[in-house]
MIVO-780168 format. One record per residue: residue number from 1; residue in one letter; x, z, y of N, C-alpha, C in turn. Coordinates in pm, 1 decimal. Layout:
<rs>
+-------+--------+----------+----------+----------+----------+----------+----------+----------+----------+----------+
! torfi ! drenza !    neast !      nup !   nnorth !   caeast !     caup !  canorth !    ceast !      cup !   cnorth !
+-------+--------+----------+----------+----------+----------+----------+----------+----------+----------+----------+
!   NUM !      A !        X !        Z !        Y !        X !        Z !        Y !        X !        Z !        Y !
...
+-------+--------+----------+----------+----------+----------+----------+----------+----------+----------+----------+
</rs>
This chain:
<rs>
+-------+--------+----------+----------+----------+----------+----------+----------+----------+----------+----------+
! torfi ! drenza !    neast !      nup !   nnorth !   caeast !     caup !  canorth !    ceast !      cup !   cnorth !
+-------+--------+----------+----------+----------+----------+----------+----------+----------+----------+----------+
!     1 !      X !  18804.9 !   7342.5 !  -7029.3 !  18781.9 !   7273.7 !  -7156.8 !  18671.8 !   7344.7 !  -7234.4 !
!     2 !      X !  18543.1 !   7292.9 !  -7259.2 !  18464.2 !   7347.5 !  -7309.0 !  18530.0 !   7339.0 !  -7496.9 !
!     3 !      X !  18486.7 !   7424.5 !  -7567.4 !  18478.2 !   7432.2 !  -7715.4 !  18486.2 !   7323.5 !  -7792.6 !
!     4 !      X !  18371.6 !   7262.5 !  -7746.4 !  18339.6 !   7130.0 !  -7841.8 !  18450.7 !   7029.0 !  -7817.5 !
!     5 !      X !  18518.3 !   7059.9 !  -7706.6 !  18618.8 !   6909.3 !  -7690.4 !  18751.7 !   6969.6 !  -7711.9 !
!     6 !      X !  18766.0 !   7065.0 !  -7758.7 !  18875.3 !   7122.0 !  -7813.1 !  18892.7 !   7128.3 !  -7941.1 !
!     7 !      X !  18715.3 !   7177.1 !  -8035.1 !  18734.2 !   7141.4 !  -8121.6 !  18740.9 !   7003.8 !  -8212.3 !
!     8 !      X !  18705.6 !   6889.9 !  -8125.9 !  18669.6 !   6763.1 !  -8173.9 !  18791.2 !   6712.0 !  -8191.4 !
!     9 !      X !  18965.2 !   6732.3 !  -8107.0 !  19055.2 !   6662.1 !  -8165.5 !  19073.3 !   6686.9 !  -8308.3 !
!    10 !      X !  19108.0 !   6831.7 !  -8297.1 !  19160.7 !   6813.1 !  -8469.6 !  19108.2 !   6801.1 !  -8548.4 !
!    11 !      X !  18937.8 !   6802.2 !  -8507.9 !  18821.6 !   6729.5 !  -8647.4 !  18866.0 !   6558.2 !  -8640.8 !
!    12 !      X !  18907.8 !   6508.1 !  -8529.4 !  18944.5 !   6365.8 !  -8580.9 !  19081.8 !   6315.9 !  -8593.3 !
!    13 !      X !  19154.4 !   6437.2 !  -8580.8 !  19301.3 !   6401.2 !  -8710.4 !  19288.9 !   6448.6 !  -8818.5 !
!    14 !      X !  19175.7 !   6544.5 !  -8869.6 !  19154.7 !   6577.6 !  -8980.7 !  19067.1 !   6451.5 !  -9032.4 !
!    15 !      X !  18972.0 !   6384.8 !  -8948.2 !  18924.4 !   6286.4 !  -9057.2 !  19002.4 !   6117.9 !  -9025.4 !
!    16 !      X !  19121.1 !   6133.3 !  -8972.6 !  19207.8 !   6019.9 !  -9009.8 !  19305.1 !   6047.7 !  -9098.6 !
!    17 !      X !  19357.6 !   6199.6 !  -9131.8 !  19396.2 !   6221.7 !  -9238.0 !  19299.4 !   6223.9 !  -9350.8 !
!    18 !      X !  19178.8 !   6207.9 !  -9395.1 !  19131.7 !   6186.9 !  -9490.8 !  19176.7 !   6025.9 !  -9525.0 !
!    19 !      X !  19099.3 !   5977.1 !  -9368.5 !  19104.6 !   5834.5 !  -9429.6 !  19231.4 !   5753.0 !  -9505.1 !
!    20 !      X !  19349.0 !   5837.0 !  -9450.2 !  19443.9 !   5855.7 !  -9511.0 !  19464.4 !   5804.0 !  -9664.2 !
!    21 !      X !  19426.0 !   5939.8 !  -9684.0 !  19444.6 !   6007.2 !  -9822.7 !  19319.6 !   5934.8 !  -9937.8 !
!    22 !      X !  19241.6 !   5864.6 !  -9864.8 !  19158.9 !   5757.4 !  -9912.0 !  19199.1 !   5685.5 !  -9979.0 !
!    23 !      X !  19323.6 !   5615.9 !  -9862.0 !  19366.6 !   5501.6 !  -9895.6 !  19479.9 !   5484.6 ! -10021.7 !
!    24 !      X !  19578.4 !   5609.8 !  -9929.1 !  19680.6 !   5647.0 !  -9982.4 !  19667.7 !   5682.8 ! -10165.5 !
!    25 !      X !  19591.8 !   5764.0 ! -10191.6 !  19541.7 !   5869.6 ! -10309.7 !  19537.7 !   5757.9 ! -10432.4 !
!    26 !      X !  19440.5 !   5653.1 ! -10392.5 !  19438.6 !   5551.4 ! -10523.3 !  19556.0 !   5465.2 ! -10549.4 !
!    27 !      X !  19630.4 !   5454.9 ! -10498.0 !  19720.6 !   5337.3 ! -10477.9 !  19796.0 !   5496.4 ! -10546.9 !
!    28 !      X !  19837.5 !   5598.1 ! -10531.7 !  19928.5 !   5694.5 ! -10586.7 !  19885.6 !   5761.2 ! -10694.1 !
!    29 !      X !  19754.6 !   5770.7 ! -10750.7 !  19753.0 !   5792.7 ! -10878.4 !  19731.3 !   5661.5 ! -10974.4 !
!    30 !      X !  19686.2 !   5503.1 ! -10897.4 !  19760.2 !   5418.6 ! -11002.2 !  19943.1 !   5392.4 ! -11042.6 !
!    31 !      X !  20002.4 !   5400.5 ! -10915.5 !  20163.6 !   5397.6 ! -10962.7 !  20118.9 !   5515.3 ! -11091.5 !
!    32 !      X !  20087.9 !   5599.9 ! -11070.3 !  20126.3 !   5751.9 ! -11163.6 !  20071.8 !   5696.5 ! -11305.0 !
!    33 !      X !  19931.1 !   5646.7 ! -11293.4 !  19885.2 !   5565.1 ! -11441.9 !  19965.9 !   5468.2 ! -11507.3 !
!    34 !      X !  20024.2 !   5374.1 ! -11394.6 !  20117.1 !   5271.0 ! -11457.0 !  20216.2 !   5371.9 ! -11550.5 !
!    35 !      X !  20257.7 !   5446.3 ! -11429.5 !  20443.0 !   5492.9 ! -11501.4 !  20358.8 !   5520.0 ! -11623.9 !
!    36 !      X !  20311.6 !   5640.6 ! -11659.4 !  20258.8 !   5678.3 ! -11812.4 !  20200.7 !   5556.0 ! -11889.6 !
!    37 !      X !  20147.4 !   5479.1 ! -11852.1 !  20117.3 !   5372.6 ! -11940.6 !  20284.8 !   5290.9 ! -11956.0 !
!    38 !      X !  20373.2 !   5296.8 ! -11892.9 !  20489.6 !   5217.0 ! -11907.5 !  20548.6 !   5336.2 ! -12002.1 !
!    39 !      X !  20549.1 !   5437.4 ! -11980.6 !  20622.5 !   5575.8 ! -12099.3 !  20561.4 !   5566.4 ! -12232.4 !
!    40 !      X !  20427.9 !   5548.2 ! -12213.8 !  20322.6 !   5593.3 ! -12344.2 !  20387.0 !   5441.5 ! -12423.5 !
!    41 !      X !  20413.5 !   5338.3 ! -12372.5 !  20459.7 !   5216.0 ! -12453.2 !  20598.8 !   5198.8 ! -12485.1 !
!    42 !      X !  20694.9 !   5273.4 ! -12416.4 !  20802.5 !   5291.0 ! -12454.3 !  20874.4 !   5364.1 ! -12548.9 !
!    43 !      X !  20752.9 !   5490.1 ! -12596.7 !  20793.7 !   5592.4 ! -12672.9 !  20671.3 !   5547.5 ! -12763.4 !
!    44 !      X !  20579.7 !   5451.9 ! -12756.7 !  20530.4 !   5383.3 ! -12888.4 !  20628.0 !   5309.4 ! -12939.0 !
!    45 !      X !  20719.0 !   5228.1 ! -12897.5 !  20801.3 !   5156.2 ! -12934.4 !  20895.9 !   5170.3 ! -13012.6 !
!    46 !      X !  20942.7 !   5312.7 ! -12945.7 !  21062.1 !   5411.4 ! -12943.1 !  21023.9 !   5457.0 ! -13128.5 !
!    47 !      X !  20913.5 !   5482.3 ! -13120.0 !  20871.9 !   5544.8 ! -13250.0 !  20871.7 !   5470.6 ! -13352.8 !
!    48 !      X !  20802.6 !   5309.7 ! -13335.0 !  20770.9 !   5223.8 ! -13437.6 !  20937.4 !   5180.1 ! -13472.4 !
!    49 !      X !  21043.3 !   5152.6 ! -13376.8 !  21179.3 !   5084.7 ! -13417.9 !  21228.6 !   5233.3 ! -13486.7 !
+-------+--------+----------+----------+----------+----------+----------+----------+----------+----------+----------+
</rs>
């Protein structure tokens, strides 16, 4: 096994775990924006009643 083909698997589970985390990352810091935008309106609420 030369080098290069030893090192080339885990450079391409490392860049399908990016693509991953691409995908994954936005979709998980919008849930995270929602929740606080659903808190930030609940404890506006919370405040005004």
């Amino acid at each position: 096994m030369s080098p290069l083909a030893k090192g080339s698997v885990p450079y391409r589970q490392n860049a399908c775990a990016r693509a991953g985390l691409k995908i994954i990352l936005p979709f998980f810091l919008g849930m995270i924006v929602n929740m606080q935008n659903d808190f930030h309106e609940a404890s506006l609420r919370a405040i005004e009643s």
